[in-house]
C-alpha positions in Angstrom: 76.9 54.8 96.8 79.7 55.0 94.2 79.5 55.9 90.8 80.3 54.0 88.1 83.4 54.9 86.3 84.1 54.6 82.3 86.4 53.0 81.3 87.7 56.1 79.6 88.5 57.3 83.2 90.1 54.0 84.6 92.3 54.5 81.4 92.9 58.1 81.7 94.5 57.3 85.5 96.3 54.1 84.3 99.8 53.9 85.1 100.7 53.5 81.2 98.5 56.8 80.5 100.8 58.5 82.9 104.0 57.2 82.0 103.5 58.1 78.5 102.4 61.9 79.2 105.5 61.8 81.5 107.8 61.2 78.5 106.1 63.3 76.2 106.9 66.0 78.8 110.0 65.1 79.8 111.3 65.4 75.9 109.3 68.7 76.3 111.1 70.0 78.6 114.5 69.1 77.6 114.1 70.4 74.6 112.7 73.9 76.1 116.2 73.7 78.7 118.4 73.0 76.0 116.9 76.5 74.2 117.7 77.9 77.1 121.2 76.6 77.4 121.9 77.5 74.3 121.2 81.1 74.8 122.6 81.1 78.1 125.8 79.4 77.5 126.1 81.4 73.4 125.7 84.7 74.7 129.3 84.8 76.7 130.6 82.7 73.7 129.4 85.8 71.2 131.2 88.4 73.7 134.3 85.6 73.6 134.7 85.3 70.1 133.1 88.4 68.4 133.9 91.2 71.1 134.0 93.8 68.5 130.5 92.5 67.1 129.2 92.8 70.8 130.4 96.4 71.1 127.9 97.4 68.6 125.9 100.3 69.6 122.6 98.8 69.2 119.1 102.0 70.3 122.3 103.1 73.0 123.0 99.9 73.9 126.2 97.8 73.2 124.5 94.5 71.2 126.0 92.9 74.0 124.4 94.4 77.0 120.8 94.7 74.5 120.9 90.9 74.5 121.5 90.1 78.2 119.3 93.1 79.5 116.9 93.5 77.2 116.5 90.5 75.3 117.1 87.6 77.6 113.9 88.0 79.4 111.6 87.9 76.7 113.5 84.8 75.8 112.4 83.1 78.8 108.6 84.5 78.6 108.7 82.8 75.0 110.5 79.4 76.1 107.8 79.1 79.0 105.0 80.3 76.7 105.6 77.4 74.4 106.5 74.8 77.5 102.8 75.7 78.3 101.2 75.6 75.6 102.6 72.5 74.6 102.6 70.8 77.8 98.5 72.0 77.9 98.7 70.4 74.4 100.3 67.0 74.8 97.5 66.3 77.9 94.9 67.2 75.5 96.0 64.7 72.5 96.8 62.3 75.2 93.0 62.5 76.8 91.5 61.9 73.2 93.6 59.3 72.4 92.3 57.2 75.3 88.8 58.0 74.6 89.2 57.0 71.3 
């Protein structure tokens, strides 16, 4: 035997439910690439355009090498920290919203 199914579950695997968690995502995660780029593509722009600023000695560190080898990871960690929880988020507000 099969068991019923609410309509809050036929609703949660529509194809409209999906495509609009999709998008939500998908402006998610340009938004977390673009964060990205922009620290990826500023940093050798910095060095370009301020390269006495980037030889700062920065705790032993030229500024410049402190953001690229120090900094740049923790960067990602907190891009990917906010992707998730977001991402975790969105699926949540879209779930109550169709059993509303």
């Amino acid at each position: 035997m099969s068991t019923p199914t609410s309509p809050h579950e036929d609703r949660m695997h529509s194809e409209e439910f999906l495509h609009t968690l999709m998008r939500r995502q998908l402006k998610l995660s340009i938004a977390c690439a673009a964060a990205f780029l922009v620290g990826l593509i500023g940093l050798p722009l910095i060095n370009y355009y301020q390269p006495a600023l980037m030889a700062t000695r920065v705790a032993g560190f030229t500024l410049s090498w402190l953001l690229l080898g120090v900094l740049c990871f923790p960067l990602v960690w907190v891009i990917a920290w906010i992707f998730i929880r977001r991402s975790i988020a969105l699926e949540d507000d879209e779930v109550k919203s169709v059993k509303r």
